[in-house]
C-alpha positions, 0 to 999 in steps of 0.5 A: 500500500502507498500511504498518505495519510500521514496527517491523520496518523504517521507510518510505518514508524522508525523501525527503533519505535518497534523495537522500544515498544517490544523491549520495554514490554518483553524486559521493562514491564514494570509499573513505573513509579509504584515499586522499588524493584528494577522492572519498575525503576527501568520503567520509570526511567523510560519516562524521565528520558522521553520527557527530557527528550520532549524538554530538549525538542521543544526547549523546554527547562524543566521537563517536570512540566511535561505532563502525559497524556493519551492524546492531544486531545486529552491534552487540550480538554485538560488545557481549556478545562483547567485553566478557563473559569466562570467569567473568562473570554477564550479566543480561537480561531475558525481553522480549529479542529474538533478538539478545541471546538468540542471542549470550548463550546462545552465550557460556554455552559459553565460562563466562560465567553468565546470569540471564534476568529475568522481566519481567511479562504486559505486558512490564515489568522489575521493578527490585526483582527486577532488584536481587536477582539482582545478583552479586559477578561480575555484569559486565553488565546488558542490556536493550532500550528497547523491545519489539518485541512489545509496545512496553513501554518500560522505565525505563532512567534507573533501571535505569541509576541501579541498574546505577552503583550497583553499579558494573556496566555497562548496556548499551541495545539501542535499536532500537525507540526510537532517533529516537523517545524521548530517549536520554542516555547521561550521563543514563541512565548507559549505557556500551554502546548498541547502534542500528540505523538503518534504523527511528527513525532513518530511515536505510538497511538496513545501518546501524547501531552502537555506543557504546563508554563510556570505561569499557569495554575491549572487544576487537574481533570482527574485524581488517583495514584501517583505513586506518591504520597500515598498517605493523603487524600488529596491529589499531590502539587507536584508536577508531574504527579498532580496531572498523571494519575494512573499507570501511565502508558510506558511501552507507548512512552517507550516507543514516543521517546524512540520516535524522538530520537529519531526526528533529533537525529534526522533533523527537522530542517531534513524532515520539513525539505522531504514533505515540502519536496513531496508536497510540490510534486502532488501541487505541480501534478495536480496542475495538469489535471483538469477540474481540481480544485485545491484550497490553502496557501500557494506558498509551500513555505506557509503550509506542512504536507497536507493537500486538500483537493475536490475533483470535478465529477468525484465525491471526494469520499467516492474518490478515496475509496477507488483509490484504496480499493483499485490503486491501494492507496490510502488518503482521507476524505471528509470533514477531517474532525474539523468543521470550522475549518471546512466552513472557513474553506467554503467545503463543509457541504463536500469535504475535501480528499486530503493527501498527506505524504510523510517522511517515508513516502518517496517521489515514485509514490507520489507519480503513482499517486498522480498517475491514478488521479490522471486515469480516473480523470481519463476515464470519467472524461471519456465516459462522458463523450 
């Protein structure tokens, strides 16, 4: 199978991510943290070393603030719901995925206010507007690295500038960049950033978290065992514990930290030139192709490695199931979790295919790829005469 599907999850993964999962299970399965037996010190080992690995991706000082989580979306409900109360205004913006949505309309029922940012028919935040809507009791601005519809990247070190400006905190969802864009948190002036490690960062299903700012006094969604403090009642401060109770996923952890060590060493600036190469070769094909219609940037330095398309004579969801059926490729048709950023592109009636090359796809795939499109297109054309 050629996949591209990167976007939606990353593979295959470095083989070093398999082989962590499989080693941590086969000789380090012990509960990290509940135990002073070596089976669950190695295993707590496991964890202190991907979240220094997480500290030194993303510069953060004190890895203690990386807190764990299933997902990014387990991440950013603890972020919104934590942090936001009765009163507060929440800003986001209308190229948000389902994961911010979700939460923040859901905190509406609690008082806290929203203000959705328009973004434009590409995808973009416009910062003058983002300024404008800045209120005296604006807690918090949300916004996504990336879309996972369109692939526009927006200008966090900006919006981050603005957000300090104001005194106001700036949380990141990076789920689409993380492992495939610099991030820094001291640069970007980020006080939550939310991750996900099963796409960029190549890790398992199941991984994720969240960075905690110092600044930033959040309450935690849950309580339960830390493996500290075990005497009292009352859920520890202490970060991380205060936010990771329960048995952690270790081998996943295992595998993200594998995963890691695989972008550190690879290099972000080698893994952005391969996607950005395989995304102009889909865009440049694509050109040839009559009735496409393509939304996002034009700049591929503006956007990751995602092409959202519809072609003329297709439901986009029609389209995606020839592909996998007949040619054995594998894209996403749909609304892609993300409603508001279909609304903003004008395809929340029809979704889009999106085409989302990783790491591992090569060139030849991508011909492939295009050369599929070519012959359906050749073949509706001719069935039409």
């Amino acid at each position: 199978m050629i996949y591209l599907d990167n976007a939606a999850t990353s593979w295959p993964k470095p083989e070093g991510v398999y082989q962590a999962v499989d080693d941590c299970l086969r000789h380090r399965g012990g509960n990290p943290g509940r135990g002073g037996h070596r089976l669950s010190l190695q295993a707590g080992r496991i964890i202190l070393e991907t979240r220094e690995l997480l500290a030194q991706l993303f510069n953060i000082t004190d890895s203690a603030r990386i807190i764990f989580t299933g997902n990014v979306t387990e991440a950013l409900n603890l972020a919104l719901k934590g942090f936001l109360r009765a009163g507060d205004h929440l800003i986001l913006t209308s190229m948000e995925h389902n994961a911010v949505v979700r939460p923040a309309y859901r905190l509406q029922d609690t008082g806290v206010e929203q203000t959705i940012i328009p973004c434009s028919r590409e995808g973009r935040l416009d910062l003058a507007t983002l300024a404008k809507n800045l209120r005296a009791n604006t807690r918090l601005i949300c916004v996504n690295h990336a879309s996972n519809v369109t692939g526009t990247i927006q200008p966090i070190e900006a919006i981050g500038e603005l957000a300090a400006s104001k005194g106001i905190p700036l949380l990141v969802d990076c789920a689409q960049t993380a492992g495939i864009l610099p991030i820094d948190v001291v640069k970007n002036k980020i006080s939550l950033l939310a991750f996900t490690g099963h796409k960029g960062l190549f890790g398992p299903q199941g991984t994720g978290g969240l960075y905690i700012g110092k600044e930033i006094d959040l309450q935690p969604l849950k309580e339960g065992g830390t493996g500290s403090k075990s005497e009292v009642f009352v859920q520890p401060e202490e970060l991380p514990d205060r936010f990771e109770s329960g048995t952690p996923n270790t081998p996943g952890i295992a595998g993200l930290g594998a995963g890691i060590k695989f972008v550190l060493q690879e290099g972000l600036e080698r893994i952005r030139k391969h996607e950005q190469a395989l995304t102009r070769q889909i865009i440049e094909g694509l050109r040839r192709l009559e009735g496409v219609t393509r939304y996002g940037p034009n700049d591929l330095e503006e956007q990751t490695a995602v092409v959202s398309l519809n072609l003329e004579g297709w439901e986009a969801g029609e389209l995606s199931y020839v592909l996998d059926q007949v040619f054995d490729i594998a894209v996403r048709s749909g609304l892609h979790c993300a409603p508001l950023a279909h609304a903003t592109i004008d395809t929340l009636e029809t979704g889009t295919l999106r085409i989302s090359p990783g790491y591992f796809n090569t060139p030849a795939e991508i011909e492939v790829l295009l050369e599929a499109l070519y012959s359906l297109v050749r073949e509706k054309t001719s069935g039409r005469r």
